[in-house]
C-alpha positions in Angstrom: 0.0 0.0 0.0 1.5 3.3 -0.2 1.2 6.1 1.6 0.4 9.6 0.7 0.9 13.2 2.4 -1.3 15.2 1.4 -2.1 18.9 2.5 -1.5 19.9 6.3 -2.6 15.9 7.7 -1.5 12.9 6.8 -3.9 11.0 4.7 -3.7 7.1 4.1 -4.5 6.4 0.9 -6.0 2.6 0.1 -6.0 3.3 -3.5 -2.7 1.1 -3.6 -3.9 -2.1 -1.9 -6.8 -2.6 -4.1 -4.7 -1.9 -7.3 -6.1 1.6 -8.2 -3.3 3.3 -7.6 0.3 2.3 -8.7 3.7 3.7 -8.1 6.2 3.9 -10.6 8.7 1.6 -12.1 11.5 2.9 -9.5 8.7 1.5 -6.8 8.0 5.5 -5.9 5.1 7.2 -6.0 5.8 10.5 -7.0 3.0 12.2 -5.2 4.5 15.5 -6.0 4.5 15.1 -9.9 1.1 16.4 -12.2 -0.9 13.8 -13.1 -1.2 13.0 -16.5 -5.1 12.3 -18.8 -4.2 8.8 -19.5 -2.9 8.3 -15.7 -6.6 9.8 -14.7 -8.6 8.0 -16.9 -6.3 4.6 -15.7 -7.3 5.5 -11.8 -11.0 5.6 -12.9 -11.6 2.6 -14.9 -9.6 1.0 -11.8 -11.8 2.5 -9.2 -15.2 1.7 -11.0 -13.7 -1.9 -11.7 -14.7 -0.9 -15.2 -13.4 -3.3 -18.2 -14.1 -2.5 -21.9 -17.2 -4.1 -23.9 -15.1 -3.5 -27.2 -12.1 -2.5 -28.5 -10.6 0.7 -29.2 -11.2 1.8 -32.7 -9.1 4.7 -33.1 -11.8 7.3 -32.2 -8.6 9.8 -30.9 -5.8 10.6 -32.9 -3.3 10.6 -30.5 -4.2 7.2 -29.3 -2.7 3.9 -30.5 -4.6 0.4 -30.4 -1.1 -0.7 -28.2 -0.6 1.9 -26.3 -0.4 0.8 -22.4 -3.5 2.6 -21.3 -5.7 1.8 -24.2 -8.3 -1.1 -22.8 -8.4 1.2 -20.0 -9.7 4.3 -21.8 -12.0 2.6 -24.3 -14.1 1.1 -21.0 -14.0 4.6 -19.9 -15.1 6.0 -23.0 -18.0 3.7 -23.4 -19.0 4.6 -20.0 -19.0 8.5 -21.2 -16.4 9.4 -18.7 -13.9 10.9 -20.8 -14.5 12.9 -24.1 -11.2 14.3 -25.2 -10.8 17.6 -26.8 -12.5 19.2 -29.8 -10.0 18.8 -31.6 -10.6 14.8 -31.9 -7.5 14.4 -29.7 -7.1 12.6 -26.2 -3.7 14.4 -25.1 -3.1 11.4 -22.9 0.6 12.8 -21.7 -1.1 16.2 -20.9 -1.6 17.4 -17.4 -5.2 16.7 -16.0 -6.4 20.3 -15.1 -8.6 21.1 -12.0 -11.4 21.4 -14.1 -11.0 18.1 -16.5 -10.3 16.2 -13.5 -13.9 18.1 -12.2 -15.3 16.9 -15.5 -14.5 13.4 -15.4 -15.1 12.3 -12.5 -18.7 14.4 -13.0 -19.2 11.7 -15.8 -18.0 8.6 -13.7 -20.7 10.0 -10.7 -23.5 9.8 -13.8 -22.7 6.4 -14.6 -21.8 4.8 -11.1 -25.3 7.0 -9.7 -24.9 8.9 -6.7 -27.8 10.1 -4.1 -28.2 13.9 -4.9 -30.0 14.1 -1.1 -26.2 13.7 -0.3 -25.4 16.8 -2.2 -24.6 19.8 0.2 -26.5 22.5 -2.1 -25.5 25.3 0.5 -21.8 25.4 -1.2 -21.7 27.1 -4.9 -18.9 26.9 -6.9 -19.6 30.5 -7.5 -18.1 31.6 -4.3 -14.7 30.9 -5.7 -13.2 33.9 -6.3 -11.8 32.8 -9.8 -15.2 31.0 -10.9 -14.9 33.1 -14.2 -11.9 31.3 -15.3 -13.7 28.1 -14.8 -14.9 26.6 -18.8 -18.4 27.3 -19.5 -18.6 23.3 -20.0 -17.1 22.6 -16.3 -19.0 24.9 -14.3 -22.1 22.5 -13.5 -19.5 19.6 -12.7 -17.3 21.6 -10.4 -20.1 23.0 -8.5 -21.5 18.8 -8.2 -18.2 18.1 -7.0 -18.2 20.9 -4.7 -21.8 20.3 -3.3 -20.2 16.5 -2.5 -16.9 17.5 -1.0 -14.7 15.8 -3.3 -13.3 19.1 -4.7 -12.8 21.8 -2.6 -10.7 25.4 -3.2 -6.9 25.7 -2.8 -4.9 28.1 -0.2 -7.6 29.4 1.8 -10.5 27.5 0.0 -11.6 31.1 -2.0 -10.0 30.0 -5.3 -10.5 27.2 -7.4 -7.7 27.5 -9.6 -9.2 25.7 -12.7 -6.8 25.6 -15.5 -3.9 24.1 -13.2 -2.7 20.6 -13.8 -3.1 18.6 -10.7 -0.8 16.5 -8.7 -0.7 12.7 -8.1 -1.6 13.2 -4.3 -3.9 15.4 -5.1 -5.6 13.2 -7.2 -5.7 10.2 -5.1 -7.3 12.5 -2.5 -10.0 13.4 -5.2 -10.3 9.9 -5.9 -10.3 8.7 -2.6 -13.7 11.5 -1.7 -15.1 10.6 -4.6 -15.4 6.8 -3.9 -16.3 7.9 -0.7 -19.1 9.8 -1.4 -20.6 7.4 -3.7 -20.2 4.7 -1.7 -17.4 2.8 -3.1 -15.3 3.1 0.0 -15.2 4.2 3.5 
Protein backbone atom coordinates (compact mmCIF):
# COMPACT_ATOMS: atom_id res chain seq x y z
CA UNK A 1 0.00 0.00 0.00
CA UNK A 2 1.48 3.30 -0.24
CA UNK A 3 1.18 6.06 1.61
CA UNK A 4 0.36 9.63 0.72
CA UNK A 5 0.93 13.24 2.36
CA UNK A 6 -1.27 15.20 1.42
CA UNK A 7 -2.06 18.91 2.46
CA UNK A 8 -1.53 19.90 6.27
CA UNK A 9 -2.59 15.92 7.66
CA UNK A 10 -1.54 12.90 6.84
CA UNK A 11 -3.95 10.97 4.68
CA UNK A 12 -3.71 7.12 4.07
CA UNK A 13 -4.55 6.41 0.90
CA UNK A 14 -6.02 2.61 0.08
CA UNK A 15 -6.05 3.26 -3.54
CA UNK A 16 -2.67 1.09 -3.56
CA UNK A 17 -3.94 -2.09 -1.91
CA UNK A 18 -6.77 -2.58 -4.07
CA UNK A 19 -4.68 -1.87 -7.34
CA UNK A 20 -6.08 1.60 -8.18
CA UNK A 21 -3.26 3.29 -7.62
CA UNK A 22 0.27 2.28 -8.66
CA UNK A 23 3.72 3.74 -8.11
CA UNK A 24 6.22 3.95 -10.57
CA UNK A 25 8.73 1.56 -12.14
CA UNK A 26 11.49 2.86 -9.49
CA UNK A 27 8.69 1.54 -6.85
CA UNK A 28 7.99 5.53 -5.91
CA UNK A 29 5.07 7.22 -5.99
CA UNK A 30 5.79 10.54 -7.00
CA UNK A 31 2.98 12.22 -5.17
CA UNK A 32 4.54 15.49 -6.04
CA UNK A 33 4.49 15.14 -9.92
CA UNK A 34 1.05 16.39 -12.18
CA UNK A 35 -0.91 13.78 -13.07
CA UNK A 36 -1.19 12.98 -16.51
CA UNK A 37 -5.08 12.31 -18.80
CA UNK A 38 -4.23 8.80 -19.52
CA UNK A 39 -2.91 8.32 -15.71
CA UNK A 40 -6.59 9.80 -14.69
CA UNK A 41 -8.56 7.97 -16.94
CA UNK A 42 -6.29 4.55 -15.70
CA UNK A 43 -7.31 5.50 -11.83
CA UNK A 44 -10.97 5.56 -12.86
CA UNK A 45 -11.61 2.63 -14.88
CA UNK A 46 -9.64 0.99 -11.85
CA UNK A 47 -11.77 2.48 -9.22
CA UNK A 48 -15.25 1.71 -11.01
CA UNK A 49 -13.69 -1.86 -11.66
CA UNK A 50 -14.71 -0.89 -15.23
CA UNK A 51 -13.43 -3.29 -18.19
CA UNK A 52 -14.05 -2.45 -21.93
CA UNK A 53 -17.25 -4.10 -23.88
CA UNK A 54 -15.13 -3.52 -27.22
CA UNK A 55 -12.14 -2.52 -28.52
CA UNK A 56 -10.60 0.72 -29.19
CA UNK A 57 -11.22 1.77 -32.70
CA UNK A 58 -9.11 4.67 -33.12
CA UNK A 59 -11.81 7.34 -32.23
CA UNK A 60 -8.57 9.82 -30.91
CA UNK A 61 -5.81 10.57 -32.89
CA UNK A 62 -3.31 10.59 -30.51
CA UNK A 63 -4.16 7.19 -29.33
CA UNK A 64 -2.75 3.88 -30.48
CA UNK A 65 -4.62 0.42 -30.44
CA UNK A 66 -1.14 -0.68 -28.23
CA UNK A 67 -0.59 1.89 -26.27
CA UNK A 68 -0.42 0.84 -22.39
CA UNK A 69 -3.53 2.65 -21.31
CA UNK A 70 -5.74 1.83 -24.22
CA UNK A 71 -8.27 -1.09 -22.76
CA UNK A 72 -8.37 1.20 -19.97
CA UNK A 73 -9.73 4.30 -21.75
CA UNK A 74 -12.04 2.59 -24.33
CA UNK A 75 -14.08 1.07 -21.04
CA UNK A 76 -14.04 4.58 -19.85
CA UNK A 77 -15.14 6.00 -22.99
CA UNK A 78 -18.01 3.69 -23.37
CA UNK A 79 -19.01 4.63 -19.98
CA UNK A 80 -19.05 8.52 -21.21
CA UNK A 81 -16.36 9.38 -18.67
CA UNK A 82 -13.92 10.91 -20.76
CA UNK A 83 -14.47 12.86 -24.12
CA UNK A 84 -11.22 14.30 -25.22
CA UNK A 85 -10.78 17.64 -26.75
CA UNK A 86 -12.53 19.24 -29.76
CA UNK A 87 -9.96 18.77 -31.56
CA UNK A 88 -10.61 14.82 -31.89
CA UNK A 89 -7.49 14.38 -29.70
CA UNK A 90 -7.12 12.55 -26.25
CA UNK A 91 -3.70 14.40 -25.08
CA UNK A 92 -3.14 11.35 -22.92
CA UNK A 93 0.63 12.83 -21.68
CA UNK A 94 -1.09 16.21 -20.90
CA UNK A 95 -1.59 17.43 -17.45
CA UNK A 96 -5.19 16.72 -16.00
CA UNK A 97 -6.44 20.32 -15.11
CA UNK A 98 -8.61 21.09 -11.98
CA UNK A 99 -11.35 21.37 -14.06
CA UNK A 100 -10.95 18.13 -16.52
CA UNK A 101 -10.30 16.22 -13.49
CA UNK A 102 -13.86 18.10 -12.17
CA UNK A 103 -15.28 16.89 -15.55
CA UNK A 104 -14.54 13.39 -15.44
CA UNK A 105 -15.13 12.31 -12.48
CA UNK A 106 -18.71 14.41 -13.02
CA UNK A 107 -19.21 11.69 -15.79
CA UNK A 108 -18.03 8.65 -13.71
CA UNK A 109 -20.66 10.00 -10.71
CA UNK A 110 -23.46 9.83 -13.80
CA UNK A 111 -22.68 6.44 -14.57
CA UNK A 112 -21.76 4.76 -11.07
CA UNK A 113 -25.27 7.02 -9.73
CA UNK A 114 -24.89 8.86 -6.73
CA UNK A 115 -27.76 10.07 -4.05
CA UNK A 116 -28.16 13.95 -4.92
CA UNK A 117 -30.04 14.08 -1.10
CA UNK A 118 -26.25 13.67 -0.30
CA UNK A 119 -25.44 16.81 -2.19
CA UNK A 120 -24.59 19.77 0.18
CA UNK A 121 -26.49 22.49 -2.14
CA UNK A 122 -25.54 25.34 0.46
CA UNK A 123 -21.84 25.43 -1.15
CA UNK A 124 -21.66 27.14 -4.86
CA UNK A 125 -18.89 26.86 -6.94
CA UNK A 126 -19.62 30.50 -7.52
CA UNK A 127 -18.13 31.64 -4.32
CA UNK A 128 -14.67 30.92 -5.71
CA UNK A 129 -13.15 33.91 -6.35
CA UNK A 130 -11.79 32.78 -9.83
CA UNK A 131 -15.18 31.04 -10.95
CA UNK A 132 -14.88 33.13 -14.25
CA UNK A 133 -11.86 31.30 -15.29
CA UNK A 134 -13.70 28.06 -14.81
CA UNK A 135 -14.93 26.63 -18.82
CA UNK A 136 -18.39 27.33 -19.52
CA UNK A 137 -18.64 23.31 -20.02
CA UNK A 138 -17.12 22.61 -16.31
CA UNK A 139 -18.99 24.92 -14.33
CA UNK A 140 -22.09 22.49 -13.50
CA UNK A 141 -19.52 19.61 -12.69
CA UNK A 142 -17.27 21.61 -10.44
CA UNK A 143 -20.15 22.99 -8.53
CA UNK A 144 -21.48 18.83 -8.24
CA UNK A 145 -18.23 18.14 -6.97
CA UNK A 146 -18.16 20.93 -4.68
CA UNK A 147 -21.79 20.28 -3.33
CA UNK A 148 -20.22 16.50 -2.53
CA UNK A 149 -16.94 17.46 -0.97
CA UNK A 150 -14.72 15.79 -3.31
CA UNK A 151 -13.29 19.09 -4.75
CA UNK A 152 -12.77 21.80 -2.60
CA UNK A 153 -10.72 25.44 -3.25
CA UNK A 154 -6.91 25.72 -2.83
CA UNK A 155 -4.87 28.11 -0.24
CA UNK A 156 -7.65 29.42 1.76
CA UNK A 157 -10.52 27.50 0.04
CA UNK A 158 -11.55 31.05 -2.05
CA UNK A 159 -9.99 29.96 -5.31
CA UNK A 160 -10.47 27.22 -7.37
CA UNK A 161 -7.73 27.47 -9.57
CA UNK A 162 -9.17 25.69 -12.73
CA UNK A 163 -6.78 25.57 -15.50
CA UNK A 164 -3.92 24.12 -13.21
CA UNK A 165 -2.73 20.60 -13.75
CA UNK A 166 -3.10 18.63 -10.71
CA UNK A 167 -0.77 16.51 -8.69
CA UNK A 168 -0.74 12.70 -8.09
CA UNK A 169 -1.60 13.16 -4.32
CA UNK A 170 -3.94 15.43 -5.12
CA UNK A 171 -5.58 13.17 -7.21
CA UNK A 172 -5.70 10.21 -5.06
CA UNK A 173 -7.27 12.51 -2.50
CA UNK A 174 -9.98 13.36 -5.16
CA UNK A 175 -10.32 9.86 -5.89
CA UNK A 176 -10.32 8.72 -2.64
CA UNK A 177 -13.71 11.48 -1.70
CA UNK A 178 -15.06 10.61 -4.64
CA UNK A 179 -15.40 6.83 -3.94
CA UNK A 180 -16.27 7.87 -0.67
CA UNK A 181 -19.10 9.85 -1.43
CA UNK A 182 -20.58 7.42 -3.66
CA UNK A 183 -20.23 4.70 -1.66
CA UNK A 184 -17.42 2.80 -3.10
CA UNK A 185 -15.30 3.13 0.04
CA UNK A 186 -15.20 4.15 3.47
Amino acid sequence: MYRLITGQKNTSINLGSRFIFQGRDDNTVAPGEEMRRAQFAALLTRALGLSAEGEYDGEFTDVESDDWFTDEIQAAIEQGIIQGRKDGMFAPNESVSRQQAAAMLSRAMESTGFDEDELDTDKFAASFEDTERIGEWAVEDVERLVQAGVITGRKDGTIFDPKTGTTRAQMAKMLDEYLKFVHFSN
